[in-house]
N, C-alpha and C positions, 0 to 999 in steps of 0.2 A: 602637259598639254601638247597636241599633236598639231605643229604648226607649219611643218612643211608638206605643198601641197605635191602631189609625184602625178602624172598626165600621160598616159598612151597614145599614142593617136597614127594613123597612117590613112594615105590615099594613094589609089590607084592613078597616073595621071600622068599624060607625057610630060618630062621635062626635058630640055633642052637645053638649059644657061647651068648645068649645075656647077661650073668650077665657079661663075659670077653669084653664084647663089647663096653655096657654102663658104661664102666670104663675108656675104652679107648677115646668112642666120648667124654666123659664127660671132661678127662683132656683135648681133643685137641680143646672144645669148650670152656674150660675157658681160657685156654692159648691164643687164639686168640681174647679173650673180646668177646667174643658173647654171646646173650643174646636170650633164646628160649625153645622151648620143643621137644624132639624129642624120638619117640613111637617108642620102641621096641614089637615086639611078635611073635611065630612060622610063622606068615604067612607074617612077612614083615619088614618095618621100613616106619613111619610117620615123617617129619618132620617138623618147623615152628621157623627159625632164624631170628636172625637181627645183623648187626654192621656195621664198616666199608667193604667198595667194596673190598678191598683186601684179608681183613678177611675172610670174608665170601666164595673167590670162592676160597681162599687157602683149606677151610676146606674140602669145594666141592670136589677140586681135589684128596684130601687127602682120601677122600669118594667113589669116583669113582676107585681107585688105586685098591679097592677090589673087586675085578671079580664079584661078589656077585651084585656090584651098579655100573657098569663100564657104564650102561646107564641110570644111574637117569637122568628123565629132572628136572629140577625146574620152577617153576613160578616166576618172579621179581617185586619190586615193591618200592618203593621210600618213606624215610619218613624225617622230618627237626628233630626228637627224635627219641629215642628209643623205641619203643612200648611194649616193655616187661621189667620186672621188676628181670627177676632172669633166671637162665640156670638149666634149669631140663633134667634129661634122664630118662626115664621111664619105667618099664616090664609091658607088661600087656599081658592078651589074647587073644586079637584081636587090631589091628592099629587102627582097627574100626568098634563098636561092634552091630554084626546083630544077636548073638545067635541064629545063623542056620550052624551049623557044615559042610550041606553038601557041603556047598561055600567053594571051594577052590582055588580062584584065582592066587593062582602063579603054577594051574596044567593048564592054559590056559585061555583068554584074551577074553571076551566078545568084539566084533567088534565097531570098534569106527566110527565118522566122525569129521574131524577138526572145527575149526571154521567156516575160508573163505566158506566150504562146506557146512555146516548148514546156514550160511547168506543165500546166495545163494537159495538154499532149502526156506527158508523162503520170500525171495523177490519173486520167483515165484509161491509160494502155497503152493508148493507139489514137494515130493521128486523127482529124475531122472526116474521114473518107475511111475508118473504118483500120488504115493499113500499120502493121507492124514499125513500132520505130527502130533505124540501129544508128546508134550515137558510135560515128568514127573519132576516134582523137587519134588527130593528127600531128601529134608535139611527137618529141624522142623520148625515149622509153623512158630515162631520169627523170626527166619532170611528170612525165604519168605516175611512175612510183609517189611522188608526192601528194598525188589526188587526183583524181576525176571524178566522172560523172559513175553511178552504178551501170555494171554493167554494161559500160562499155566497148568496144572494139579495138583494142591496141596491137599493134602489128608488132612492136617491139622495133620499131626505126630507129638508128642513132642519129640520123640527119636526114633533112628531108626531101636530100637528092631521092634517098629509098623508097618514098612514097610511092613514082609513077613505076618501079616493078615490082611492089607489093601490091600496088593497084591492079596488076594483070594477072598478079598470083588469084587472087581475092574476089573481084570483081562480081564474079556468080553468085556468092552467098548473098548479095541484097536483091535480087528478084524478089519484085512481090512486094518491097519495103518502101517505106520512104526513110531515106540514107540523110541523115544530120550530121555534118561535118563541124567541128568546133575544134578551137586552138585559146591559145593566152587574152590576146586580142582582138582575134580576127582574120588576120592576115594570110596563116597558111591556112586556113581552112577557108578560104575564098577563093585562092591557087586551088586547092586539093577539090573543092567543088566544080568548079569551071574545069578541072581537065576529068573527072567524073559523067559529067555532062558530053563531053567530046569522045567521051570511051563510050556513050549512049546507055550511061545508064540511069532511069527515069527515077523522078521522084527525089530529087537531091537537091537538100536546101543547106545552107550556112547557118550558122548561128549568129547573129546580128550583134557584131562587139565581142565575142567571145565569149570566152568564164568571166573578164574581169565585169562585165557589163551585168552577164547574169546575175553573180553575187551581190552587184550594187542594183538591181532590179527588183530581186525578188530574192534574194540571197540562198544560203547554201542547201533547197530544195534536190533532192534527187542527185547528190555529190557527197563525196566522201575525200574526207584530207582538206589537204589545202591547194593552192594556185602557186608553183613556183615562177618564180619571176627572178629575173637575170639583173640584181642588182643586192647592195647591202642588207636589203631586206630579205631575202634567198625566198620566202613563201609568204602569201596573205592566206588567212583563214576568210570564209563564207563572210564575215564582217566587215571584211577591206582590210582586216588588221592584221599587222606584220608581228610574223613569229621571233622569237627571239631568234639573233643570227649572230654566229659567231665571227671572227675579225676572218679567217679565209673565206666567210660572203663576199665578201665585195670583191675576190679574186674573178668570182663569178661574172662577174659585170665585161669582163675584159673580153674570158673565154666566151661567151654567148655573143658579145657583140661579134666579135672575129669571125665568128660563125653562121653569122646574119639569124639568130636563132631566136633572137626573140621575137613574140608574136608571132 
């Protein structure tokens, strides 16, 4: 029985108290048993939990209570262990890091499309207006190797400082398109929208939540593989369900987080 609940979730959003802050989530994530890492920096909070169901949406609530987060969404997802090994809070510079300053996501929301609306979009070709879709995935090359969507657009990035000069390389090829940027959760592909849109190139929406959203939407529709994810569970398939993972997964959790990579 799959009894530990595992939660994505991030917001764009100034903060300002984070040393007072990651003291605070810190005691009320260990007091709850929760096991995870969750990014602080000026321009947001990242998060990636796990424990029991109660635990977890007490923490939620307790999270949202702050005007700041009063609409996190989170992502769900089901594990029979814990897939993390230890409770980190963490300061860093960016939730997630594109070292291009002028990105400032919590001053406004590059336009998204849900799930159900991208399936849709893709069973029939082409968007409601007729236009070509091109699905960017914006993750680093290892986790595309594990699945995407068909077809694609993978630059082959190790990190997603490379996005904004493979975005100058590239750029031309989506005239004429509408450009769908998607990631794990969300997060770089809402970066990688928003500076898409500032390079002026029209018709570029986000993928609302990511794959993990999609999969729990409408599941593994127009995808191939699975979802890697930066923790003991190493991939979910289109089901939410976690692939067998062997004891160096959870090394994984370290290395991504380090790296501000996940989502």
């Amino acid at each position: 029985m799959q009894e530990i609940l595992n939660i994505a979730a991030y917001k764009f959003v100034a903060i300002d108290d984070s040393p007072v802050l990651r003291e605070d989530l810190r005691e009320r994530a260990q007091a709850l048993g929760l096991m995870g890492t969750i990014l602080l920096a000026p321009e947001g909070i990242n998060l990636f939990l796990a424990g029991l169901p109660d635990a977890v949406r007490s923490f939620v609530a307790g999270l949202r209570a702050d005007a700041r987060f009063a609409d996190l969404e989170t992502k769900e997802s089901w594990s029979a262990a814990q897939p993390f090994r230890r409770m980190l809070v963490k300061l860093k510079r960016e939730i997630i890091r594109m070292d291009h300053p002028a990105i400032q996501p919590a001053a406004g929301r590059a336009p998204g499309v849900d799930a159900p609306t991208l399936k849709r979009w893709l069973d029939q070709g082409h968007d409601d207006e007729g236009r070509e879709i091109a699905l960017l995935d914006t993750r680093n090359d290892f986790e595309v190797d594990e699945g995407s969507f068909d077809g694609a657009i993978d630059w082959r990035i190790t990190k997603f400082t490379e996005f904004p000069p493979a975005l100058k390389a590239h750029r031309a090829d989506f005239a004429g398109k509408t450009v769908v940027s998607f990631c794990t959760g969300g997060i770089r592909c809402e970066k990688a929208a928003i500076l898409m849109r500032e390079e002026g190139i029209e018709n570029v929406l986000q993928l609302e939540g990511g794959i993990l959203k999609y999969f729990e939407e409408v599941g593994g529709a127009h995808y191939h593989g699975d979802c890697f994810v930066f923790d003991g569970r190493r991939a979910l398939a289109p089901d939410l369900s976690a692939r067998a993972a062997d004891a160096s997964a959870r090394a994984s959790e370290d290395v991504g987080l380090s790296s501000g990579l996940k989502k």
